[in-house]
C-alpha positions as CSV (number, residue, x, y, z in Angstrom):
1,X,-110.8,211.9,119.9
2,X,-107.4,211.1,122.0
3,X,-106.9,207.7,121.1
4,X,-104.0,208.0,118.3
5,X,-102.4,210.9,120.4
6,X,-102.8,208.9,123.3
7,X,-100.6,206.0,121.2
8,X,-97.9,208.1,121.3
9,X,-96.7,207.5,124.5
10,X,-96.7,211.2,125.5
11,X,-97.3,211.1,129.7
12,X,-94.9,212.8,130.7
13,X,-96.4,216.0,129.0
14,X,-98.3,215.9,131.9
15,X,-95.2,217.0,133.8
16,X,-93.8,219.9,132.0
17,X,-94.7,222.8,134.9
18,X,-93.0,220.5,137.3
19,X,-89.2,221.1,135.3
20,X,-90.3,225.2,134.5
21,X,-86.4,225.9,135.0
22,X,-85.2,223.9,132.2
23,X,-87.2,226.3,129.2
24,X,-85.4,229.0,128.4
25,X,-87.0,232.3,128.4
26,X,-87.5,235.2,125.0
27,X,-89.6,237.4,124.6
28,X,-90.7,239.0,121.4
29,X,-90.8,242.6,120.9
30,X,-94.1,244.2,121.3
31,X,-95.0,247.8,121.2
32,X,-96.0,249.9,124.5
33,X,-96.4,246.8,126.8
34,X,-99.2,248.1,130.1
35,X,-97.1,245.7,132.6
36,X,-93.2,245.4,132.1
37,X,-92.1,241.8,131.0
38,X,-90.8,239.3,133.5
39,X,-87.2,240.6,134.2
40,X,-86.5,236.8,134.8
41,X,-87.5,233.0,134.6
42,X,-89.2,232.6,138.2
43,X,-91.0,235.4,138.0
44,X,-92.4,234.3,134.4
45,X,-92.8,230.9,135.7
46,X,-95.0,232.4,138.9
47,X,-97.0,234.3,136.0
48,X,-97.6,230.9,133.6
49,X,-98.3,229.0,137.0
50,X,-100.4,231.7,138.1
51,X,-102.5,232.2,135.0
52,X,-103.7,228.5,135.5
53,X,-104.5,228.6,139.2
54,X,-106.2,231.5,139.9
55,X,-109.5,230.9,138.2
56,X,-111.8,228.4,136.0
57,X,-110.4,228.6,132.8
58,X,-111.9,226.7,129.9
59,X,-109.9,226.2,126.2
60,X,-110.4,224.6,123.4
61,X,-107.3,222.8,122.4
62,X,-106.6,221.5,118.6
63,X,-103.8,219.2,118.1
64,X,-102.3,217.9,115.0
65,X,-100.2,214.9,115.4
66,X,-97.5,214.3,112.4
67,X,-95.0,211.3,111.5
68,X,-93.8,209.7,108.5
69,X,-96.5,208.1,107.4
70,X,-99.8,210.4,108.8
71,X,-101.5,213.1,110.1
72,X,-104.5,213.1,113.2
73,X,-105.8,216.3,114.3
74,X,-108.0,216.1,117.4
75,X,-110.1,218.4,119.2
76,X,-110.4,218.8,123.1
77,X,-112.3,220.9,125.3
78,X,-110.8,221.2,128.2
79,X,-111.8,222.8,131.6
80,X,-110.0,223.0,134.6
81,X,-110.5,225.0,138.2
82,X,-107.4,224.4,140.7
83,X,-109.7,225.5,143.6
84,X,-108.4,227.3,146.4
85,X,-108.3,225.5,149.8
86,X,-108.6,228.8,151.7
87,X,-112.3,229.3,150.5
88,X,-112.8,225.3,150.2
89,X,-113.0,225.4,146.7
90,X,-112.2,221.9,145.6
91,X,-110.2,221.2,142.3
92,X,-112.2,220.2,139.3
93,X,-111.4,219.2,135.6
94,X,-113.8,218.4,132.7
95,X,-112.5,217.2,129.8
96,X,-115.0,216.5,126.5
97,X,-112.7,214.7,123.9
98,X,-114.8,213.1,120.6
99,X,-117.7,211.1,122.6
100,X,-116.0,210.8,125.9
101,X,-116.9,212.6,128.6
102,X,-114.9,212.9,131.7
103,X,-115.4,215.1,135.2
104,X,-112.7,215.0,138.2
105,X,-113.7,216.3,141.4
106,X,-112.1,215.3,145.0
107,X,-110.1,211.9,144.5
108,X,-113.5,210.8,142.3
109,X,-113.3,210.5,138.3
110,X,-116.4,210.0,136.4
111,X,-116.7,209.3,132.9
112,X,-119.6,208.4,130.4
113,X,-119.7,208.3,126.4
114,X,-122.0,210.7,124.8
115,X,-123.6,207.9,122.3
116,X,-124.4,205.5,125.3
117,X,-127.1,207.1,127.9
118,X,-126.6,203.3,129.7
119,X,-123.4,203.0,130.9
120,X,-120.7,205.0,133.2
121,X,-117.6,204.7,134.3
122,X,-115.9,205.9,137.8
123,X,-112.7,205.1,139.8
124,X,-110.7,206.4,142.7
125,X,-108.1,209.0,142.1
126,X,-105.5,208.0,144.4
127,X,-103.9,211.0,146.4
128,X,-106.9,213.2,144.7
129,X,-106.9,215.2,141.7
130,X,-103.4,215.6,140.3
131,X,-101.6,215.3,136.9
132,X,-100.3,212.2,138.7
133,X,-103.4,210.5,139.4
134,X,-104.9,211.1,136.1
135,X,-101.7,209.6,134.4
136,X,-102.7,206.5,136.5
137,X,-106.2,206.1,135.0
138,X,-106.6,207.9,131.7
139,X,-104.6,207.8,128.2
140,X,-101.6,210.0,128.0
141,X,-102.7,213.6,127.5
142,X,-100.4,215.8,125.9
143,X,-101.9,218.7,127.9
144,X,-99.6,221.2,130.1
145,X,-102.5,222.9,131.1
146,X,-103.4,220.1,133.6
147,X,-99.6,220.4,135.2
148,X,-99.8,223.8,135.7
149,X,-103.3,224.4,137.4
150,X,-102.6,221.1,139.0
151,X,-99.2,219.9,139.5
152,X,-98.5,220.4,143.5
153,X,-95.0,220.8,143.7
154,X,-94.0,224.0,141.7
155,X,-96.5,225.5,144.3
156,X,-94.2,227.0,146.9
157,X,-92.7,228.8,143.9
158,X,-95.5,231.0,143.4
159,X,-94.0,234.7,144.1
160,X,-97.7,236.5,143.4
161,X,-99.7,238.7,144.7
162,X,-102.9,236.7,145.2
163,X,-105.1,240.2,145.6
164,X,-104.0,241.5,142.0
165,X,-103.6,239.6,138.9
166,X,-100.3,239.6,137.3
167,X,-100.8,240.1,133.6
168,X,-97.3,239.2,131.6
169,X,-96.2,241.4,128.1
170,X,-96.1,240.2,125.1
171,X,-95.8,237.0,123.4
172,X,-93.2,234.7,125.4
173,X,-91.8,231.4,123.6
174,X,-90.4,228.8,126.0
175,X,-88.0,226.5,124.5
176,X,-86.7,223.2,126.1
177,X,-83.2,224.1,127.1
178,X,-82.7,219.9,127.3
179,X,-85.0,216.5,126.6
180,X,-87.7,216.5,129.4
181,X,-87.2,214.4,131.7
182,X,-88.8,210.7,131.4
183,X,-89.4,211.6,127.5
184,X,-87.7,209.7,124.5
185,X,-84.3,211.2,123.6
186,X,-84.3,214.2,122.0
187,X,-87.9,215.0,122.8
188,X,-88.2,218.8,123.2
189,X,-91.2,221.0,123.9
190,X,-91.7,225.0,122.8
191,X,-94.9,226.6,124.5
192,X,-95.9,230.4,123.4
193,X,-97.8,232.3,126.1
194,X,-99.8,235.5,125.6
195,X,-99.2,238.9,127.4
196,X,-101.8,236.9,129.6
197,X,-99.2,234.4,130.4
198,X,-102.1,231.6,129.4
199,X,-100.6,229.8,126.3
200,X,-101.4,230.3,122.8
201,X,-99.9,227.3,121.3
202,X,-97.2,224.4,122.0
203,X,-95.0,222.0,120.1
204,X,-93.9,218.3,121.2
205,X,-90.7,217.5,119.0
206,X,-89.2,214.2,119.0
207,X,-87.2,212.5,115.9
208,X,-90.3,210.4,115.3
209,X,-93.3,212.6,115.4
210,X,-94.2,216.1,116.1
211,X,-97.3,217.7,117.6
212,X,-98.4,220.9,117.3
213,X,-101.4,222.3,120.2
214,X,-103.2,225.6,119.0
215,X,-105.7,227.1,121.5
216,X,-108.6,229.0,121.9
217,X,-110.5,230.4,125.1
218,X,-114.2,229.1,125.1
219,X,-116.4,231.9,126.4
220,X,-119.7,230.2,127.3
221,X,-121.7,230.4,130.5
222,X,-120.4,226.9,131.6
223,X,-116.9,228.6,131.1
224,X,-116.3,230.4,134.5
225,X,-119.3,228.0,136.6
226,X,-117.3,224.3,137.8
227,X,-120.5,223.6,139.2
228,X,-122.0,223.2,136.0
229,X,-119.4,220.8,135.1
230,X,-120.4,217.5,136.7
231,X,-121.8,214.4,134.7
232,X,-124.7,213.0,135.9
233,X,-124.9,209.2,136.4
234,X,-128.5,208.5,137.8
235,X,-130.1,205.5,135.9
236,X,-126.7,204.6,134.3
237,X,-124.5,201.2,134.9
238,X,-121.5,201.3,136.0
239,X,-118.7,199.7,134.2
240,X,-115.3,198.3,135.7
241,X,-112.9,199.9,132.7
242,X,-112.6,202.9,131.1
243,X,-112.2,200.7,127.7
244,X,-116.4,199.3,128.4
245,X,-117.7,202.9,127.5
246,X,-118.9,202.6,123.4
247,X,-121.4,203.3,121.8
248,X,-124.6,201.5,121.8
249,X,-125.4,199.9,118.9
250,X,-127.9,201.6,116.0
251,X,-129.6,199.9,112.9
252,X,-129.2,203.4,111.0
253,X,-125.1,203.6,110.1
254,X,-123.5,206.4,108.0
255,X,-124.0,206.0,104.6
256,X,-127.8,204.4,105.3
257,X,-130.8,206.1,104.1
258,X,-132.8,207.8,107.5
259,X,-136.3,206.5,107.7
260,X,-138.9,208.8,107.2
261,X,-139.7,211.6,109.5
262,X,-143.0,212.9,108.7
263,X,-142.4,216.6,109.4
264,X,-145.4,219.2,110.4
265,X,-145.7,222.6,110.6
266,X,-146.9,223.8,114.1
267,X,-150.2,224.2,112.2
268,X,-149.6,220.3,111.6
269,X,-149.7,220.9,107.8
270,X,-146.9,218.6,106.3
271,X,-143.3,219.8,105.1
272,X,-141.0,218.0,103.1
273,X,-137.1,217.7,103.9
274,X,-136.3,215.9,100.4
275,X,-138.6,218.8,98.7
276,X,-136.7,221.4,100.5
277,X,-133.4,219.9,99.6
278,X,-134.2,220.2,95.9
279,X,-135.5,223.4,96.1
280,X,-132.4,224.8,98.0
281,X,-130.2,223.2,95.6
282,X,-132.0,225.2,92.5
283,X,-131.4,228.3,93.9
284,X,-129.2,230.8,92.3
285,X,-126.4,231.7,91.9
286,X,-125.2,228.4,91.8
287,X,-128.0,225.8,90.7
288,X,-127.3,221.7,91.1
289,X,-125.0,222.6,94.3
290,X,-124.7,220.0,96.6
291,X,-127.2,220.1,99.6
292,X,-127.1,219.2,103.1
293,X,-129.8,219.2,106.3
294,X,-128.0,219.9,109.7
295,X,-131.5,218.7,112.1
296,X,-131.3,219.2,115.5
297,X,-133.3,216.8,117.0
298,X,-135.1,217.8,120.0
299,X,-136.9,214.8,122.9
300,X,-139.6,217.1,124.4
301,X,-139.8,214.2,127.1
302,X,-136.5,213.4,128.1
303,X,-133.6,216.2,130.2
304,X,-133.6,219.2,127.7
305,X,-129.5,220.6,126.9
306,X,-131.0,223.8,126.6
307,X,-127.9,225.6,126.2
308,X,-126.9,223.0,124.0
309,X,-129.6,223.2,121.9
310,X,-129.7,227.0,121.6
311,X,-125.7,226.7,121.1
312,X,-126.2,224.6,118.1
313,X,-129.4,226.5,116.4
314,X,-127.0,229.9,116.4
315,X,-123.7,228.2,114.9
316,X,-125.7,225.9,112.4
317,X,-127.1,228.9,111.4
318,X,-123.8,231.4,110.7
319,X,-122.0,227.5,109.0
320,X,-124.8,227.6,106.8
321,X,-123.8,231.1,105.5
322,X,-120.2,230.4,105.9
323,X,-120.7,226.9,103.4
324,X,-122.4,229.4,100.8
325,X,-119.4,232.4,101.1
326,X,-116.7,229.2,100.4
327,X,-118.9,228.1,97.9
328,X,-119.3,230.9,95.9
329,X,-115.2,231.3,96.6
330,X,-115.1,229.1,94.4
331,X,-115.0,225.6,97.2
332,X,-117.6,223.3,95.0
333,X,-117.4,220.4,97.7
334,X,-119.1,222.8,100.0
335,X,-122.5,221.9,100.6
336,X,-125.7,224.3,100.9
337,X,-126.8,223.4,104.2
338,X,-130.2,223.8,105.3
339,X,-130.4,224.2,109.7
340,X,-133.8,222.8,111.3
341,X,-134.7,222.0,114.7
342,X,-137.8,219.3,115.1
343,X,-139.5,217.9,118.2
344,X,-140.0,214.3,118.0
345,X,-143.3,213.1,119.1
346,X,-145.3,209.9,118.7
347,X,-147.9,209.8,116.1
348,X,-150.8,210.0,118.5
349,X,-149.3,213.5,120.1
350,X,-149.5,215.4,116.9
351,X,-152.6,217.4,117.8
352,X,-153.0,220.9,118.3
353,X,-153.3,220.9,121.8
354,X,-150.6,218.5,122.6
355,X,-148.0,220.5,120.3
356,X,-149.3,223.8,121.6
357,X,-148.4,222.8,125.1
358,X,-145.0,221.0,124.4
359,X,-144.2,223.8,122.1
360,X,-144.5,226.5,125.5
361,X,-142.8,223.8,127.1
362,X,-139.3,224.2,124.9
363,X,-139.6,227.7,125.1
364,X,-136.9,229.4,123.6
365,X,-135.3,226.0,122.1
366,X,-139.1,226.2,119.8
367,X,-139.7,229.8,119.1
368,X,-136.0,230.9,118.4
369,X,-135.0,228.6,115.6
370,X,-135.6,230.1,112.4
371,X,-137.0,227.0,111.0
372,X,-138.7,224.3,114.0
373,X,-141.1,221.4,112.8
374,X,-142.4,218.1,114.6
375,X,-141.8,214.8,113.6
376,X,-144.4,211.5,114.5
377,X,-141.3,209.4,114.1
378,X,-141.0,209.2,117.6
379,X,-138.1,208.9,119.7
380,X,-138.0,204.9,119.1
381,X,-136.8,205.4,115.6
382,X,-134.6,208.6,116.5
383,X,-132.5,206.6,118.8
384,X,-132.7,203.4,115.9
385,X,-130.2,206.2,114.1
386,X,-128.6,207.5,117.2
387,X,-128.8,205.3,119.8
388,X,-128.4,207.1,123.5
389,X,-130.2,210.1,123.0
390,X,-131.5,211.7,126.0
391,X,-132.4,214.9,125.0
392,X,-131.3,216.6,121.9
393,X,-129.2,215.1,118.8
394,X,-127.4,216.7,115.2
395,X,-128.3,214.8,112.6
396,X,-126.5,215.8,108.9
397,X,-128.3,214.1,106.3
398,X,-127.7,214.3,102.3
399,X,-130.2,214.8,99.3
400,X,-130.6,211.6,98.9
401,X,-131.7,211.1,102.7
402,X,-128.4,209.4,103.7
403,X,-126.9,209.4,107.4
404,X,-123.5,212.0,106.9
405,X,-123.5,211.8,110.7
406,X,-124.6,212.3,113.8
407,X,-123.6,214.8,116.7
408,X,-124.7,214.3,120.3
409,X,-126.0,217.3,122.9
410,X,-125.9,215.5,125.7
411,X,-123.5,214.8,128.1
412,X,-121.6,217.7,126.6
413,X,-120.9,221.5,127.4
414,X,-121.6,222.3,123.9
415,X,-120.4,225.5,122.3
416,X,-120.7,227.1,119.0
417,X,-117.3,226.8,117.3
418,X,-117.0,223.1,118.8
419,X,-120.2,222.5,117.0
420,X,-119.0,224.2,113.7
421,X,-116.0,222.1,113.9
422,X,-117.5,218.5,114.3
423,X,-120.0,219.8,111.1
424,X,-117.2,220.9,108.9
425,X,-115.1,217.6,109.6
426,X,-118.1,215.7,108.4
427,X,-118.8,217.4,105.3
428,X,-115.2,217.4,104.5
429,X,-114.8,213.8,105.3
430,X,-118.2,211.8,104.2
431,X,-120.4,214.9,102.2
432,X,-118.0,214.2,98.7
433,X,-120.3,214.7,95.4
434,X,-121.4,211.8,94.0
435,X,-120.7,209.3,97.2
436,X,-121.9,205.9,96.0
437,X,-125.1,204.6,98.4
438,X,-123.4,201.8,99.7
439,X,-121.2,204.0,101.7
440,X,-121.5,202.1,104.9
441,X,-119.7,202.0,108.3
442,X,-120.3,203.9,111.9
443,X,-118.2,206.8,110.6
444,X,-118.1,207.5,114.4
445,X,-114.9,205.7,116.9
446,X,-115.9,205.4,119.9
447,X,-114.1,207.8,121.5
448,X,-112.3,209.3,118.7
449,X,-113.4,211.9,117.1
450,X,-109.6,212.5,115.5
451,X,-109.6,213.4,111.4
452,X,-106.7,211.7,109.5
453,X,-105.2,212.9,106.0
């Protein structure tokens, strides 16, 4: 999802808290603030810094890259813990950009991709966690964030009561008073904090290309919990470059019809997809709509993403009525989607018994979902259409029982909106009435998930 930002040459982004004196300091008028604004740049500085080192935070950045000849817009999920060495608390970072998959703990990076269950990659992080020892092994990053939770040397600026948090007033727009420092000429950056002094957005302006950062707070259980940020590598290779982590190969490629599933009831009377399709696109009040099946695939045998799992059952469910409200606006290219979750068995497991018991064993990840069947497919042929699967998989599949694409569940801290996101970019990229069959190709970079208009 980085890789064309990361092109763009944009490392020393990384450094922005280290210079906090050259931004220039408004802020905008807001009614009745509860704390008094900064009365001058250190102490706004000490908030910003503080906002990122006091806690876990977790966002959810979007960036849109622009120059003359395109537009990217990627989508990271980052989260970040400075730790506190008083309460030996170590510094921690996750970062989930497209399929790659990267944890930083101690002076140790790990990362894996989310479409390869195989392979991993880890290094050294010389010095420990920093912004500087990132730069040294990963892309550029055009991500403050990880300079002001982690950037060591604005530290003995910090002016703050560590016993009560300092909350900020109103929204404050930094602008670059000069170039930053080790950027092209002319490259200037304008970040917008909220009265919480975390940012709300950012802008990197040069004369070639401009990118604009908009971010949300993700409020899962993962969120405030470092220790449920790790990647584990047990039963993995590990490979000697970053560049080695792809995807493994599948015979199933966007654009390819899925082979059969051979759904079941849990009564293990059979269910059709393909019938259902049809008879979702006759419904009223807009018969011969398009129609789409969002299945989340479920390995009863393999490391369960529970949350994941649960995650992606409640926002597949609200998309499906948020596709029908855009349609009926009057959106035609908006697909009816239909939101199942199956558990893939082999063909000699569908019994009564057998699904009985592996039914108790999902628990809530079975009996939640509005609509839950089994497959005898088995988990040979799900991983034939997406290879690496663990434990859970998204596949989006047309009427005509075509691959749209496929979203992974493990390896991931998964949350609703990110989910939504990935779904929408699909439909708006490869679910286009009337795609011709031979609409082949991966449809998935490896660790790009970026969109380009």
């Amino acid at each position: 999802m980085i890789r064309p930002i990361a092109s763009l040459a944009l490392t020393p982004l990384f450094f922005v808290a280290s210079t906090p004196f050259a931004l220039a300091q408004t802020t905008a008028a807001e009614p009745a603030p509860l704390i008094a604004p900064a009365q001058d740049v250190p102490t706004a500085v000490a908030r910003l810094l503080g906002a990122y080192r006091f806690g876990a935070i977790a966002e959810r950045i979007t960036l849109v890259a622009t120059d003359a000849k395109r537009e990217v817009t990627s989508d990271v999920s980052l989260r970040i813990d400075a730790g506190n060495a008083h309460t030996e608390r170590p510094a921690r970072l996750r970062l989930d950009m497209g399929r790659l998959a990267i944890y930083a703990e101690g002076d140790r990076l790990i990362a894996v991709h989310t479409q390869n269950n195989e392979q991993y990659f880890e290094t050294t992080l010389e010095g420990g966690l920093s912004p500087q020892s990132l730069a040294a092994v990963l892309p550029a990053l055009p991500l403050p964030q990880i300079g002001f939770a982690l950037d060591p040397k604005p530290t003995e600026e910090l002016a703050i009561e560590r016993a009560m948090p300092i909350i900020g007033a109103g929204l404050t727009t930094w602008s670059s008073a000069q170039p930053l420092a080790g950027t092209a000429n002319e490259t200037r950056v304008e970040l917008i904090t909220t009265e919480t002094s975390r940012l709300k957005n950012y802008s990197i302006i040069s004369p070639t290309l401009t990118l604009r950062a908009t971010i949300e707070l993700i409020n899962t259980d993962d969120a405030k919990r470092p220790d449920l940020w790790a990647i584990n590598t047990q039963n993995r290779t590990r490979v000697s470059k970053l560049t080695d982590l792809r995807a493994l190969p599948g015979d199933v490629n966007t654009g390819d019809r899925v082979p059969t599933l051979g759904l079941h009831r849990h009564d293990l009377s059979g269910w059709s997809l393909t019938d259902a399709l049809r008879s979702l696109q006759e419904q009223p009040p807009q018969a011969n709509a398009t129609t789409a099946a969002a299945v989340i695939c479920i390995l009863p045998s393999g490391p369960i993403p529970t949350k994941n799992i649960l995650a992606a059952q409640r926002s597949l469910t609200w998309l499906a009525r948020e596709f029908d409200n855009q349609r009926l606006a009057g959106i035609t290219t908006c697909p009816r989607l239909l939101a199942i979750s199956v558990g893939v068995l082999e063909l000699d497991q569908i019994t009564p018994n057998y699904v009985k018991q592996t039914r108790e064993q999902l628990g809530p990840v079975a009996d939640g979902a509005t609509l839950f069947y089994w497959t005898s497919a088995g988990p040979a042929t799900l991983r034939r259409i997406a290879p690496g699967t663990t434990g859970a998989v998204i596949l989006l599949i047309d009427s005509q029982q075509r691959l749209l694409g496929t979203i992974p569940l493990d390896n991931t801290l998964a949350d609703e909106e990110t989910i939504a996101r990935e779904v929408r970019a699909i439909v708006s990229e490869k679910f286009v009435p009337g795609m011709p069959t031979d609409n082949a190709g991966s449809g998935d970079s490896e660790a790009d998930g970026s969109r380009s208009r």
